[in-house]
N, CA, C and O of each residue as an XYZ file, in Angstrom:
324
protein
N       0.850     -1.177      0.000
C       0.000      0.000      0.000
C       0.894      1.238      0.000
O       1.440      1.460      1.081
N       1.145      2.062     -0.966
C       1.504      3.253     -1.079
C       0.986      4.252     -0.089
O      -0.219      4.423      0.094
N       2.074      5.008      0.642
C       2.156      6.049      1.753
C       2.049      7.368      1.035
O       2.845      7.702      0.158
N       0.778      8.295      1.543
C       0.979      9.107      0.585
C       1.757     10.356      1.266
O       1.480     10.217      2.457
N       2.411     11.264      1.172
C       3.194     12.293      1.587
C       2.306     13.328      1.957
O       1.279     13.706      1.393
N       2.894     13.760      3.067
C       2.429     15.137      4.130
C       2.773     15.987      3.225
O       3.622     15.794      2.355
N       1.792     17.473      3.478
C       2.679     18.367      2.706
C       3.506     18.941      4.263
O       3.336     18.795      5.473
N       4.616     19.768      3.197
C       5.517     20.261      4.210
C       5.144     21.242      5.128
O       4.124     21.861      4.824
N       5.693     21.549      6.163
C       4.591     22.307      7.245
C       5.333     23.811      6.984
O       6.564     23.824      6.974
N       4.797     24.727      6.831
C       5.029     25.938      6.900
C       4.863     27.127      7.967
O       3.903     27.821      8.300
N       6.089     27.070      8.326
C       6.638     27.445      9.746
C       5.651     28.683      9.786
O       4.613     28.502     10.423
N       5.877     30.185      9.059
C       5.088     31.655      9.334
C       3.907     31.282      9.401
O       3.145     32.249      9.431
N       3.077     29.682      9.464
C       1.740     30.138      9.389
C       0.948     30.675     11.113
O       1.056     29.875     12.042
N       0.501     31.494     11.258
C       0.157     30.980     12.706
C      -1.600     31.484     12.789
O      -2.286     31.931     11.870
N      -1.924     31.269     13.975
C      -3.470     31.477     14.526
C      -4.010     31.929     13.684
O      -4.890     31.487     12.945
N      -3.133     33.561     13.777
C      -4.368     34.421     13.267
C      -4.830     34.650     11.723
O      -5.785     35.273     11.261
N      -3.591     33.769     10.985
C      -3.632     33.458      9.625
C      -4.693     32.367      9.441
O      -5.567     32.387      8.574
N      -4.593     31.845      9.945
C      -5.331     30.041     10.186
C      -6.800     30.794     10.293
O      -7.674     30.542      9.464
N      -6.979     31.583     11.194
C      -8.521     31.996     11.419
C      -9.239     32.560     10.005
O     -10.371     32.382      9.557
N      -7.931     33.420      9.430
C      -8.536     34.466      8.310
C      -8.785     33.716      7.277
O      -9.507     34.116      6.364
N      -8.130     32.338      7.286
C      -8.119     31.129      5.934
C      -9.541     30.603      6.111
O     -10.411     30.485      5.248
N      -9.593     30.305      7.445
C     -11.215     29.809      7.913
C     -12.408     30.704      7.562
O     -13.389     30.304      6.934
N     -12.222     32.083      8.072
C     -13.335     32.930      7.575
C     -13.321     33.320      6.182
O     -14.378     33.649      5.642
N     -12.161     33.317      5.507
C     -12.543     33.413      3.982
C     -12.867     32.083      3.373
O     -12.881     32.199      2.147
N     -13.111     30.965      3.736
C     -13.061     29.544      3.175
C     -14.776     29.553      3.200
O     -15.387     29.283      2.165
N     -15.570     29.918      4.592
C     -16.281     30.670      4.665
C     -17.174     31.401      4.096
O     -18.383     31.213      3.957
N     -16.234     32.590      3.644
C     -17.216     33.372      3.275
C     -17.481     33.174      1.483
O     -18.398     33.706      0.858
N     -16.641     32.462      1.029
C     -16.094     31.912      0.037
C     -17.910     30.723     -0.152
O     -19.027     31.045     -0.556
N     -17.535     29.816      0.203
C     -18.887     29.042      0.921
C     -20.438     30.298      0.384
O     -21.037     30.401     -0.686
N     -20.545     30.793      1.270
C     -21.643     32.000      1.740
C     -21.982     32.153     -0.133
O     -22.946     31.884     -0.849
N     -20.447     32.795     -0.386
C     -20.444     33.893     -1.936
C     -21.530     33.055     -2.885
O     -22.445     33.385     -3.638
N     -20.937     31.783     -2.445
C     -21.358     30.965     -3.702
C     -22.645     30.147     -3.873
O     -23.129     29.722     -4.922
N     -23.177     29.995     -2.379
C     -24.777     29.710     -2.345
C     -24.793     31.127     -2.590
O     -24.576     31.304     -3.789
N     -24.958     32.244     -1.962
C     -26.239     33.043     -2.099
C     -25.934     33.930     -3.389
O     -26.498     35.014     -3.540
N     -25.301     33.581     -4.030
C     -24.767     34.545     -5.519
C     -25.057     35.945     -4.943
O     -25.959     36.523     -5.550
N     -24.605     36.514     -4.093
C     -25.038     37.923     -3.947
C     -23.338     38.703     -4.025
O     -22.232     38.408     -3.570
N     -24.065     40.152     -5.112
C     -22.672     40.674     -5.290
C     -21.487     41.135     -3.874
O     -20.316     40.918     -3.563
N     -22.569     41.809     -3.394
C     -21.957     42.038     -1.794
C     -21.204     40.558     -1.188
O     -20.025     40.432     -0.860
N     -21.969     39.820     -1.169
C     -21.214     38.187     -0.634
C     -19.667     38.220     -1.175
O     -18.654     38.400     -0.498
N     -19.786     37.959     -2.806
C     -18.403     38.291     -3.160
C     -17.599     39.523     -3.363
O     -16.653     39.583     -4.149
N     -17.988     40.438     -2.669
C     -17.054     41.550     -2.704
C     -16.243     41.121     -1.119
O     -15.054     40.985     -0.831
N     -17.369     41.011     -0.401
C     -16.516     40.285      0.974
C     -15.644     39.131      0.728
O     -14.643     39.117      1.443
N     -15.711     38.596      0.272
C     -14.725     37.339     -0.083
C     -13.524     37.317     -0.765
O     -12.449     36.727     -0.655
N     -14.224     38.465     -1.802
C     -12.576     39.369     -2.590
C     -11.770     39.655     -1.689
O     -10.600     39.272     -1.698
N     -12.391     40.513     -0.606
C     -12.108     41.617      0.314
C     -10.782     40.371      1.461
O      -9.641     40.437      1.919
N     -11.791     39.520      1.421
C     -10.997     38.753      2.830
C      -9.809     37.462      2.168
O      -9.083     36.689      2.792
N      -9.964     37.609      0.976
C      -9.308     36.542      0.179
C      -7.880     37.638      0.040
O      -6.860     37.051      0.400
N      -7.629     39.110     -0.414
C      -6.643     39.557     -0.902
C      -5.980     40.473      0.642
O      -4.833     40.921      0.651
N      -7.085     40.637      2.030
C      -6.222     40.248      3.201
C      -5.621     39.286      3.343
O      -4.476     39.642      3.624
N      -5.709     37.789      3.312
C      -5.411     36.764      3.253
C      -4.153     36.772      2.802
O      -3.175     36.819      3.549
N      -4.117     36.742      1.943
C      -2.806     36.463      0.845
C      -1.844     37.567      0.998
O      -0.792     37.267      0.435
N      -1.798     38.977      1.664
C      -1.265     40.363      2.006
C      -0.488     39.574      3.260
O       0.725     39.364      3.244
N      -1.510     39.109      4.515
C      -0.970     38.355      5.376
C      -0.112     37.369      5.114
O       0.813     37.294      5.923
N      -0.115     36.654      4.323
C       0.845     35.382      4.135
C       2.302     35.846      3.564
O       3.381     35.463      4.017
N       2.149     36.568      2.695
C       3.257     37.267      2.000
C       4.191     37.892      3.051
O       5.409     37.757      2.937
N       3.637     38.582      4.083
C       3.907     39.121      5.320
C       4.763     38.566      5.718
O       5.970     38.791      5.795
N       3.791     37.365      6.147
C       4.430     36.484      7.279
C       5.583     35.855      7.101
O       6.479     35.580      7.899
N       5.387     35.537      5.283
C       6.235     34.810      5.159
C       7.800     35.452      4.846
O       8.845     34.817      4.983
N       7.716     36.477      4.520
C       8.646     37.318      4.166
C       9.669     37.855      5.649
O      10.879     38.039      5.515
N       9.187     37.989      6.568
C       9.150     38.452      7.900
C      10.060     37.144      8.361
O      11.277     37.136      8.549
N       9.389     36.350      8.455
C      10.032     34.562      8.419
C      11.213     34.437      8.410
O      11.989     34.260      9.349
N      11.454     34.554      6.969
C      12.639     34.280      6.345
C      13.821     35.474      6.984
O      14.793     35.313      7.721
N      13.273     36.639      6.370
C      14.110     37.296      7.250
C      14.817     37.063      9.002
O      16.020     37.152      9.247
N      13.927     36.813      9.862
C      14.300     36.466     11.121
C      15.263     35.325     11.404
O      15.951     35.173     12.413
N      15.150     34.179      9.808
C      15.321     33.178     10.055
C      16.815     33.596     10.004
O      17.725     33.194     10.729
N      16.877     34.693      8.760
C      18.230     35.072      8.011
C      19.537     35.727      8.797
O      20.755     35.665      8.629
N      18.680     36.370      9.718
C      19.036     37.320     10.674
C      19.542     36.633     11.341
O      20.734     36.906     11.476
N      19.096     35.526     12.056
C      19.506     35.017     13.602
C      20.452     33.676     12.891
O      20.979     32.881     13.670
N      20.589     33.529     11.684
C      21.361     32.049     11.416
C      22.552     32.510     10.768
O      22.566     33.580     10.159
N      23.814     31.566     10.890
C      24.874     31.584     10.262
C      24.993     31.468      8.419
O      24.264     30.821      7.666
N      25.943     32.169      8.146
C      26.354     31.867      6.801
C      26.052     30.196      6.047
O      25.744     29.838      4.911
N      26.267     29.624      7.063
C      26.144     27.778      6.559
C      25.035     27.473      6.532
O      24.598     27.131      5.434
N      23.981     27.464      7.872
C      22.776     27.663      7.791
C      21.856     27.980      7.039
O      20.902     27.271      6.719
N      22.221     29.740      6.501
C      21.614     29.904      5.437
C      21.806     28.901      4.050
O      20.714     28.419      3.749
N      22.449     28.646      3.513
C      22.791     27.637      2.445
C      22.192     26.403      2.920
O      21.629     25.618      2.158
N      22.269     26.281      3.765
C      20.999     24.817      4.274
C      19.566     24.928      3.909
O      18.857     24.146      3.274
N      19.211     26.457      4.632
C      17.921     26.490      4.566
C      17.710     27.135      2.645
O      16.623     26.847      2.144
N      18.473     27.735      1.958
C      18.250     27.856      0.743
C      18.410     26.867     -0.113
O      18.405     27.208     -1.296
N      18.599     25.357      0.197
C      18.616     24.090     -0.647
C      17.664     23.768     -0.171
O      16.797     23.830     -1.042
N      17.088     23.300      1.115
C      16.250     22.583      1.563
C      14.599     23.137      0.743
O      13.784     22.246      0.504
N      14.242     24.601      0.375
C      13.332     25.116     -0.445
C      13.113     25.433     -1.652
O      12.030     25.922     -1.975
């Protein structure tokens, strides 16, 4: 029986990202039963917070990671992605 693979865990994600994925998954949901334009303007709205946040986070991430690790390190963590 074939094992199928985890995806890889992505360290910047945290809570309050996790929540905003939930309420746009959500409202996403909502947009699409009630076809109402307002529905998807909120969903635009919370979909391109979403993705503003991640970029953030993730950018922020890396940096800290960059900051606080050695020259070797870095070359670890830039093969390993």
């Amino acid at each position: 029986v074939p094992v199928a693979e985890s995806k890889p865990v992505k360290l910047w994600l945290n809570g309050e990202i996790e929540d905003f994925l939930k309420k746009r998954h959500r409202s996403y949901q909502i947009a699409v039963f009630t076809k109402s334009d307002q529905k998807w303007m909120e969903y635009r709205t919370l979909r391109n917070q979403v993705i503003s946040r991640l970029i953030s986070s993730e950018k922020s991430f890396y940096f800290n990671l960059i900051q606080n690790s050695s020259s070797q390190d870095i070359s670890e963590i830039i093969k390993s992605n």
